[in-house]
C-alpha positions in Angstrom: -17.6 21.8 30.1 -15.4 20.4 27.1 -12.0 21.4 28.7 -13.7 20.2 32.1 -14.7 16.9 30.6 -10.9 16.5 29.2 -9.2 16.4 31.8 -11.7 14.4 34.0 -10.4 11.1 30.7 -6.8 12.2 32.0 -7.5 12.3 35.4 -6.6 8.4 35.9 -3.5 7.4 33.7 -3.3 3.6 34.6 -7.6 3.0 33.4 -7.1 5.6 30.3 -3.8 3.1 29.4 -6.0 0.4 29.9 -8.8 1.3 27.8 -6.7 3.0 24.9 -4.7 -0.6 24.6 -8.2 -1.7 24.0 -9.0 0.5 20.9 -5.8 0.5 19.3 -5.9 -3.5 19.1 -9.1 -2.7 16.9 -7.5 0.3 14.4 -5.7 -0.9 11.6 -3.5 2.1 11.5 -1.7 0.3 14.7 -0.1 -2.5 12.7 -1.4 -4.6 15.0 -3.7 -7.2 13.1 -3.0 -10.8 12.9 -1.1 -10.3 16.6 -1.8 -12.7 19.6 -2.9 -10.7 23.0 -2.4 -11.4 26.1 -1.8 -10.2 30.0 1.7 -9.2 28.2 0.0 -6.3 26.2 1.3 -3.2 27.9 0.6 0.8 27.3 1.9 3.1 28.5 1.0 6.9 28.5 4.1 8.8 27.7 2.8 12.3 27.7 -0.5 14.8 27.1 -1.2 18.3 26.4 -4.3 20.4 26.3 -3.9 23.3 23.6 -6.6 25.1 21.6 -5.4 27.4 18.7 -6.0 31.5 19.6 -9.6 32.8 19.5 -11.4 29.2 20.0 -12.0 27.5 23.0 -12.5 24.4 21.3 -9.7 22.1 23.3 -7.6 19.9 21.4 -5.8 16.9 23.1 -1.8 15.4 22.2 -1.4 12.1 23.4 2.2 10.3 23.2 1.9 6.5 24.0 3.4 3.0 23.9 2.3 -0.5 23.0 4.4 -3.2 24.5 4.2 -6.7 23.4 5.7 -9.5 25.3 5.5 -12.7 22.6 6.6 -11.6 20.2 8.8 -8.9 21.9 8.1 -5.2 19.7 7.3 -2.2 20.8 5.8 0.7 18.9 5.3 4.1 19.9 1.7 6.5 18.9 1.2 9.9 18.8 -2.8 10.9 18.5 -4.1 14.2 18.0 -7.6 14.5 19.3 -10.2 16.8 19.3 -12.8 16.8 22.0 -16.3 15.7 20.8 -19.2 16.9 22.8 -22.2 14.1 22.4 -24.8 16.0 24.4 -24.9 18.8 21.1 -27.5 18.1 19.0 -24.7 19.4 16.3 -22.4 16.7 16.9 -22.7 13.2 15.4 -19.8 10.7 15.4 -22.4 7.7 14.5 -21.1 7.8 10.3 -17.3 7.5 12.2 -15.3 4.1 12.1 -14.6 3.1 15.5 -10.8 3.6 14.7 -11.4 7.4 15.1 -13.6 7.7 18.2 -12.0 6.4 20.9 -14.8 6.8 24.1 -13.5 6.9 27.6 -16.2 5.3 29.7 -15.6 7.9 32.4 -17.5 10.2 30.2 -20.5 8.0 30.0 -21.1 8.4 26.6 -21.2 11.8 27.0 -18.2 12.8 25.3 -15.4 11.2 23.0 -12.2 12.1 21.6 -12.1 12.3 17.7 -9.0 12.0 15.4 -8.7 16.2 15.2 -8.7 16.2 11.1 -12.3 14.9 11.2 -13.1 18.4 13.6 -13.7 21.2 11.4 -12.6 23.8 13.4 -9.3 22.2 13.2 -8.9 22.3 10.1 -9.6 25.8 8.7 -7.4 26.9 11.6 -4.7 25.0 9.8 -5.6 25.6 6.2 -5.6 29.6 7.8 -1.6 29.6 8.5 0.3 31.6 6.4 4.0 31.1 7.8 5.5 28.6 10.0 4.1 29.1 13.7 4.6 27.4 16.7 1.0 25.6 17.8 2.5 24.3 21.2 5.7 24.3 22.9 6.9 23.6 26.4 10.3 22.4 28.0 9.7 19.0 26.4 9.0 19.6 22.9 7.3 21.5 20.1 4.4 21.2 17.9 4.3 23.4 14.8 3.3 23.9 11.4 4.9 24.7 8.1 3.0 25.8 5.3 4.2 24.7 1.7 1.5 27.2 -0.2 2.1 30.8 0.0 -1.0 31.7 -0.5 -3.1 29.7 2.4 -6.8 28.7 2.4 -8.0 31.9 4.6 -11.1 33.0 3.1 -13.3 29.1 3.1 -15.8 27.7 4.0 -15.8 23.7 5.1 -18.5 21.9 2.8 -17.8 18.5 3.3 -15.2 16.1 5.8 -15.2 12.8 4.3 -12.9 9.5 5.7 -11.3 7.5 2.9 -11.4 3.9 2.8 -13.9 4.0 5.6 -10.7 4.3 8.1 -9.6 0.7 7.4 -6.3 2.4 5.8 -2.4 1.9 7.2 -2.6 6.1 8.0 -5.9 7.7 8.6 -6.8 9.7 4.8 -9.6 12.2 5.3 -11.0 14.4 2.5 -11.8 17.8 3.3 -14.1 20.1 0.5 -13.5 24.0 1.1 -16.0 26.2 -0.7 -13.8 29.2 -1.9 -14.2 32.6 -3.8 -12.8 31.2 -6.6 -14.6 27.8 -6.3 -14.7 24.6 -4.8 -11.0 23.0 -4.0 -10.0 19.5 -1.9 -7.5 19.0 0.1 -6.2 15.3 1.7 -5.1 15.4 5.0 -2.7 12.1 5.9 -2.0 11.1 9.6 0.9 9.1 10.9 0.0 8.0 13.8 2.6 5.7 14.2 6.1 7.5 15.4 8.3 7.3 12.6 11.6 9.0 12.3 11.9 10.0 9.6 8.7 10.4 7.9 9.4 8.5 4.5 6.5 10.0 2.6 7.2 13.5 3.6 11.1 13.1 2.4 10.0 11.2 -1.0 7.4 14.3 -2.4 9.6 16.8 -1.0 12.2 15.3 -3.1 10.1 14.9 -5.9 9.0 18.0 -6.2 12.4 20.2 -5.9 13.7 18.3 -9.1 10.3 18.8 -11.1 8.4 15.6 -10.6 4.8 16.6 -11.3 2.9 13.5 -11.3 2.4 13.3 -7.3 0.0 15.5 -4.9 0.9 18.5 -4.2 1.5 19.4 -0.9 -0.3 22.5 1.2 1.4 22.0 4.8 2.7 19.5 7.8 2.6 19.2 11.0 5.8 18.5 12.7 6.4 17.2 16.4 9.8 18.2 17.9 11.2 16.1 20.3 14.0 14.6 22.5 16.5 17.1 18.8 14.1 14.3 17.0 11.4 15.5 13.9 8.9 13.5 13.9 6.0 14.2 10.8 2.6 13.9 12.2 0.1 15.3 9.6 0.8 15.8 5.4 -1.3 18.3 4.0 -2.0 17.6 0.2 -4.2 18.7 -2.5 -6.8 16.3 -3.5 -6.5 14.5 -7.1 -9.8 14.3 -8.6 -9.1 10.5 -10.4 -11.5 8.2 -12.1 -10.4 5.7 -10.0 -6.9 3.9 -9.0 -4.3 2.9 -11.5 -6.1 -0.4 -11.9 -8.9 0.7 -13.3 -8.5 1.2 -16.7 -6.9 -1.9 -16.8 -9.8 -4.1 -15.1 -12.3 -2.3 -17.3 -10.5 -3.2 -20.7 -9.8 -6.9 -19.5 -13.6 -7.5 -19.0 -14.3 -6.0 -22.3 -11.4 -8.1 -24.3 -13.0 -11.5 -22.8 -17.0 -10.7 -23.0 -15.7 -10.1 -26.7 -15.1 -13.6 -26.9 -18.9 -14.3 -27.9 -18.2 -12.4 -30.8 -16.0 -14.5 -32.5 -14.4 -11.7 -34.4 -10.5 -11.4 -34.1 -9.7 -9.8 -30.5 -6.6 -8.1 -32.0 -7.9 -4.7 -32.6 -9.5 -4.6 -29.1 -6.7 -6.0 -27.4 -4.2 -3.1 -28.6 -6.2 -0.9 -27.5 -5.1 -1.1 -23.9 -1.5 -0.7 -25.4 -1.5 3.1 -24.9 -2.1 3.0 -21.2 0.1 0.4 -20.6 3.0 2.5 -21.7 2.3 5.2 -20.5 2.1 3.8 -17.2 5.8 2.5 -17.6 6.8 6.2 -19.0 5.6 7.5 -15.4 7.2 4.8 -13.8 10.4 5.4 -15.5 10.0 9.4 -15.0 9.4 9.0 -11.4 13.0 6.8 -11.0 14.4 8.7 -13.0 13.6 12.2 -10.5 14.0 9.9 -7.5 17.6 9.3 -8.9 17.9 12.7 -9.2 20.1 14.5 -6.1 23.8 14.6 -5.3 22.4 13.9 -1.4 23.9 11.0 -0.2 20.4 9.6 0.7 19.0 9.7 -3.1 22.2 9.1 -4.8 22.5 6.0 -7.0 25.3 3.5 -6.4 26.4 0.6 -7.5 25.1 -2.7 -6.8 27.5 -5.5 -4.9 28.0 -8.4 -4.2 27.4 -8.0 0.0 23.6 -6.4 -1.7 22.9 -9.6 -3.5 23.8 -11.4 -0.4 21.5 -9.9 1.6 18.5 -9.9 -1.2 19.0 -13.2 -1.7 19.1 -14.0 2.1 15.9 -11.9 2.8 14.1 -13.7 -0.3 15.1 -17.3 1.1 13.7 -16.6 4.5 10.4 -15.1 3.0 10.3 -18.1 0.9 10.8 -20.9 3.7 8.6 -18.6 5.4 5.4 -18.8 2.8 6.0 -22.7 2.4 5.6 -23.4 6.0 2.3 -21.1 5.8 1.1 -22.9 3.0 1.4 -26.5 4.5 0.0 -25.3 7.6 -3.2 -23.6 6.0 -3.4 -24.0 2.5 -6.0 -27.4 3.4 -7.9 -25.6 6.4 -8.4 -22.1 4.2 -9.2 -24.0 0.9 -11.0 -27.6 1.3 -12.1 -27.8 -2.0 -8.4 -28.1 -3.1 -7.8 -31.8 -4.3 -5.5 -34.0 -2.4 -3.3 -34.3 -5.5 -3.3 -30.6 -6.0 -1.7 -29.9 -2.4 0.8 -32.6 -3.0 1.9 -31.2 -6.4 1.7 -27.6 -4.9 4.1 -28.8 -2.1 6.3 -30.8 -4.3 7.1 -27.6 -6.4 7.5 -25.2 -3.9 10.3 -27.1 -1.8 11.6 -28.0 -5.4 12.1 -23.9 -6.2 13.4 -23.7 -2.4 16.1 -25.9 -3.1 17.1 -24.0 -6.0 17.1 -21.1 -3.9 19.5 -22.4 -1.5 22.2 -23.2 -4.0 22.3 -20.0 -6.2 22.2 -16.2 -6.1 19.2 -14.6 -7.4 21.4 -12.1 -9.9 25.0 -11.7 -10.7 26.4 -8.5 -10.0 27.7 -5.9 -13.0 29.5 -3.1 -13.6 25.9 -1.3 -14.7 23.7 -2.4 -12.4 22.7 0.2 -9.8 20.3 0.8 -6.6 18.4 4.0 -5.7 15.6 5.3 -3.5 12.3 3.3 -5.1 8.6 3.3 -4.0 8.8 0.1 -2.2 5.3 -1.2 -2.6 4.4 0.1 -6.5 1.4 -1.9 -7.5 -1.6 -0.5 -9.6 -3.5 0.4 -6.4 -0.7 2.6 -5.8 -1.5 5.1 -9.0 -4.8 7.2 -9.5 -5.7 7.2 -13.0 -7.0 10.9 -14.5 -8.7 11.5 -17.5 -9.1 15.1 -18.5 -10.1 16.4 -21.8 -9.3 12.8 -23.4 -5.6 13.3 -21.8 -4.5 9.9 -19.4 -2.2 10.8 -16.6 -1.2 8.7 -13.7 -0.1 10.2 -10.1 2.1 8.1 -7.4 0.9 8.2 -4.6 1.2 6.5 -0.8 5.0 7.0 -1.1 5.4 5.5 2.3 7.2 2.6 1.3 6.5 -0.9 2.6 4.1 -1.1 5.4 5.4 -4.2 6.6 9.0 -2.9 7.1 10.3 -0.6 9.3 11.5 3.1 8.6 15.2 2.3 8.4 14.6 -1.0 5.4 11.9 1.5 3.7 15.1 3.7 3.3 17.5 1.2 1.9 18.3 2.3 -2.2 17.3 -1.2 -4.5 17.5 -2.4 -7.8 14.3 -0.5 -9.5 13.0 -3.9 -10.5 11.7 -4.2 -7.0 9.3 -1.5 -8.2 8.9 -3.4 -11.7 7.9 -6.8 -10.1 5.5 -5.6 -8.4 4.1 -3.8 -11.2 4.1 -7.2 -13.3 2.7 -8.7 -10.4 -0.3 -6.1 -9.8 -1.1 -7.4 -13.3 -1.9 -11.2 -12.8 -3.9 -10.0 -9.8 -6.2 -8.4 -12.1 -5.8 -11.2 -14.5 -6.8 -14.0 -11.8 -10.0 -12.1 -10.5 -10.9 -10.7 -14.2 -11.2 -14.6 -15.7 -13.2 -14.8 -12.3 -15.9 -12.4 -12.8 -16.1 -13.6 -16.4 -16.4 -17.2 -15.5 -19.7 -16.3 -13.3 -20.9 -14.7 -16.5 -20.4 -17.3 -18.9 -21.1 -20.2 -17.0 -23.7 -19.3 -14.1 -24.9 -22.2 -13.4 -21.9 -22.8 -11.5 -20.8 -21.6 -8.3 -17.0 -20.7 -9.2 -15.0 -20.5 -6.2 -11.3 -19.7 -5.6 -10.4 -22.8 -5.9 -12.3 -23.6 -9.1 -10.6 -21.0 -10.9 -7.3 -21.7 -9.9 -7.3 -25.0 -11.0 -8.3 -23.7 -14.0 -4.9 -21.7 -14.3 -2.9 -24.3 -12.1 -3.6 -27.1 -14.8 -2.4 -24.8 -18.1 1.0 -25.0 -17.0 1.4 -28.0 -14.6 -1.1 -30.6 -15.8 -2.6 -30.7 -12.2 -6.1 -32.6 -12.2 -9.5 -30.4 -12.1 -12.4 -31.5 -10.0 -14.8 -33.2 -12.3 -17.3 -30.7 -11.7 -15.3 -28.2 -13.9 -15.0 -31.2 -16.5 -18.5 -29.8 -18.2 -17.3 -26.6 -18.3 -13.7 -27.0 -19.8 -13.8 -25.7 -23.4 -15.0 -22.6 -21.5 -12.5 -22.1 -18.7 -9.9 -22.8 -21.3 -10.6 -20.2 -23.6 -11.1 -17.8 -20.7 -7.8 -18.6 -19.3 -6.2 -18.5 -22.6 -7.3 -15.4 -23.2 -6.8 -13.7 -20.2 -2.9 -14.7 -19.9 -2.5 -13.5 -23.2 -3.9 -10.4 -22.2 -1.5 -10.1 -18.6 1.3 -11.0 -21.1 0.5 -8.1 -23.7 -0.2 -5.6 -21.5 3.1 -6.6 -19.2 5.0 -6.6 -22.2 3.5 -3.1 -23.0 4.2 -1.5 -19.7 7.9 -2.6 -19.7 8.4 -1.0 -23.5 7.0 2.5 -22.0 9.3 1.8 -19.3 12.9 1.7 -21.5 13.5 -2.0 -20.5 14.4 -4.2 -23.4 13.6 -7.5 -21.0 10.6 -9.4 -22.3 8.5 -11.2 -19.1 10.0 -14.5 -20.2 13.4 -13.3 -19.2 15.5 -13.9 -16.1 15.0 -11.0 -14.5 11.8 -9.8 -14.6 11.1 -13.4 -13.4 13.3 -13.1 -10.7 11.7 -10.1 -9.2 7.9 -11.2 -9.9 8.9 -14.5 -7.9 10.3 -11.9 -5.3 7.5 -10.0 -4.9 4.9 -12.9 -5.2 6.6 -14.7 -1.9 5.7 -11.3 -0.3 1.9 -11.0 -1.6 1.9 -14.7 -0.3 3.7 -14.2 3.3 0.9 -11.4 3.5 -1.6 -12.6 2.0 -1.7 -16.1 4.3 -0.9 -13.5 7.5 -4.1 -11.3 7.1 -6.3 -12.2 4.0 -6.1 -15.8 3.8 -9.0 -15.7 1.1 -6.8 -14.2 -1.3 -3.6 -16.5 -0.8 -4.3 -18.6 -3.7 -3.4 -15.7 -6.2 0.1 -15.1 -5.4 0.5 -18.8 -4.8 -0.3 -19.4 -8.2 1.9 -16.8 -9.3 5.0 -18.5 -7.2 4.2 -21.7 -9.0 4.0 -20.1 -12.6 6.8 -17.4 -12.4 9.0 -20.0 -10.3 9.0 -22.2 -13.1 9.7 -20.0 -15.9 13.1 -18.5 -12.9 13.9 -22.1 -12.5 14.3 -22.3 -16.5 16.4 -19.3 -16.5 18.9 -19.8 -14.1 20.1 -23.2 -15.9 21.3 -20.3 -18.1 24.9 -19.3 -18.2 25.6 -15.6 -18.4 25.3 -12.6 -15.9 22.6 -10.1 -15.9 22.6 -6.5 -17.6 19.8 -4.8 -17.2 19.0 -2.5 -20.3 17.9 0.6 -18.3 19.9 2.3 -15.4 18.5 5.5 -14.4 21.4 6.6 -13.2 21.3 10.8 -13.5 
């Protein structure tokens, strides 16, 4: 019946096109969201092939397709690896999936579905079986197989548990699989790219990173390569799971609500602010360590070299289009997303930000010198971006999601840059939890109040650019100015922290750290007003802030030399 039922979905090409456009619209992992549809929406079904792995009849389904997109013109290819799901067994229940790993052909009737194949189990502990590399499928047009990284493969398990992470609203669908083994439980992550990327960027950076002795990232079991057209194409990571106490901002969001609800005390906060010191540096050791290894190869595509002057060029040209991007965003739907914003506030807001886009039009963002280099970096290294362990009172951060950033394509993800790139958005991961920490401790100390966004940045808005407050705040003010106070002297001690455990002898009030912060905030903000408008007042408020304290800067003569190169 299953193999029976698959090929009756692939039995009519033009309706299964039609129907798979459909569902991929609604899967994050597409890269889709925040596109306009219409008639010009095209998919196409490059190729499929039926294969089951020896001894199971269990059929498993690889689907190559298209997605075509008229306005703008792009086009992006998929591969999906299915497993056949049979809904008439009482044993099989897809109901706890997120729609963006079921996709249902409607000439099943309901009766049957294709699954993403890490969530099928029997999929799985035939992978986690393989002891050498082996050829799962191969015909004249190309090759699937899979290389095992651990010598010693998971043969002897049971399956326990198959969990999706981040209930399948992720850029690559992460599932978490618990084995029960003789020597005791172990979890493995296994990572799909169902976009086709040549090369896989992720795959490249840990294999890297582990040949020279870089520890703190997963280890990895296995992948799951698709040859084709003398292309390699990564469609599957294999990785053990790292039990965490939670992400890298964690630790961080915990001590910052502890350092203001100790405000009520009014003891000195000194003692409890140092305490978050520790982590701080070490989280700019790791950061420094991981450069360091991914500076670490005499391959051309991990080598260092030298910054010039065509690389400022084309920072500083990518910047000013991002910027003049992010101000026509903001004027467009800065009054429509936030209508409790006062009239004078948009007018100042719009005042500064074509005031810092001039400046950006008349000067380069950095000078170049005979020490600054560019490597391979992470690309999109904020705090979300770590997961923080704690084992036997011994903190330890791990890098993960070394993919680079989503938003560019596989050749820019690629491209060697400055490693403050990776440092500003570190710095900038920061006044996020800064912003919503004051937040959550506003609702606490004043509840009678409904604080909104917009309340609470006014209340950082007016520290530094005298902006008016609406007068419902006005009863509340010795309040939100202690809390904001407090909370920026926390972001600046713990920045300042992280960037001493990093080797940098820059303090945050310096030109370049502010240059790369104001970098990376016009990107938070392009993104942020693209697909999570609620959240576009935080790194608005950090291009106001940091842009003033850059525009400061560059009225200063001298070229910049920054104190750590990690040049091996």
């Amino acid at each position: 019946m299953k193999l029976t039922a698959v090929k009756k979905i692939f039995r009519d090409i033009p309706k299964l096109a039609s129907e798979l456009g459909l569902w991929v619209q609604k899967c994050r992992w597409a890269g889709l969201s925040g596109k306009q549809f219409s008639k010009d929406f095209l998919v196409n079904v490059d190729f499929y092939r039926e294969f089951s792995f020896q001894g199971n009849t269990n059929p498993f389904v690889l689907v190559g397709m298209t997605v075509k997109i008229q306005n703008p013109s792009e086009s992006r290819q998929f591969v999906l690896l299915f497993s056949f799901a049979d809904l008439t067994s009482p044993t099989i229940d897809v109901s706890s999936y997120p729609e963006s790993t079921i996709f249902m052909p409607s000439n099943l009737q309901g009766q049957g579905a294709l699954q993403l194949a890490p969530l099928d189990p029997v999929f799985v502990s035939k992978l986690l079986s393989i002891k050498e590399t082996v050829k799962i499928l191969k015909d004249k047009d190309f090759t699937l197989k899979y290389l095992p990284v651990n010598s010693n493969p998971l043969r002897k398990c049971n399956i326990k548990d198959i969990k999706l992470l981040g209930g399948g609203d992720t850029t690559n669908s992460i599932i978490k699989v618990t084995l029960d083994t003789p020597t005791g439980f172990q979890q493995v992550v296994f990572k799909s790219y169902l976009r086709m990327f040549e090369p896989n960027i992720e795959a490249e950076m840990i294999t890297h990173l582990h040949s020279v002795g870089f520890s703190a990232v997963p280890a990895l079991e296995g992948s799951l390569i698709l040859l084709k057209g003398g292309r390699s194409y990564t469609l599957l990571l294999i990785s053990q799971f790292v039990e965490n106490a939670g992400d890298g901002g964690k630790p961080f969001w915990d001590h910052l609500q502890k350092y203001l609800r100790a405000i009520q005390s009014h003891n000195d906060l000194t003692p409890v602010l140092q305490e978050i010191g520790s982590l701080a540096q070490l989280i700019g050791n790791t950061t420094r360590d991981f450069h360091k290894a991914l500076s670490k190869s005499r391959k051309k595509s991990f080598r260092p070299e030298k910054v010039d002057v065509n690389d400022i060029d084309e920072w500083t040209r990518e910047f000013g289009e991002k910027f003049a991007n992010a101000e026509n965003l903001c004027a467009q739907r800065l009054p429509q997303l936030f209508p409790q914003l006062l009239p004078q506030t948009i007018a100042m807001i719009s005042k500064d930000l074509s005031h810092i886009g001039t400046q950006l039009h008349s000067r380069s963002l950095i000078y170049p010198s005979a020490v600054i280099t560019k490597q391979r970096i992470h690309g999109d290294l904020h705090l979300g971006q770590f997961l923080f362990q704690q084992k036997d009172d011994t903190p330890r951060f791990v890098v993960t999601d070394l993919e680079g950033d989503p938003q560019l394509p596989p050749e820019k993800r690629q491209e060697k840059r400055m490693v403050w790139f990776d440092l500003g958005s570190l710095l900038r991961a920061l006044d996020y939890i800064t912003f919503f920490g004051a937040w959550e401790i506003l609702k606490q100390f004043a509840p009678s109040h409904q604080w909104t966004i917009e309340d609470v940045f006014a209340c950082f808005f007016t520290g530094f650019a005298a902006s008016p407050v609406p007068p419902s705040l006005e009863e509340y003010r010795n309040t939100w100015e202690l809390i904001v106070k407090k909370a920026t002297e926390w972001g600046t001690f713990v920045g300042s922290q992280f960037l001493q455990g990093y080797g940098a002898k820059e303090s945050l009030q310096d030109k370049l750290p502010a240059t790369f912060k104001l970098m990376r905030a016009t990107s938070e903000l392009n993104y942020e007003l693209g697909f999570r408008g609620q959240n576009a007042l935080v790194p608005l408020l950090g291009v106001l802030k940091v842009g003033k304290v850059w525009m400061r800067r560059i009225k200063k003569k001298g070229r910049d030399s920054p104190s750590y190169v990690p040049v091996s």
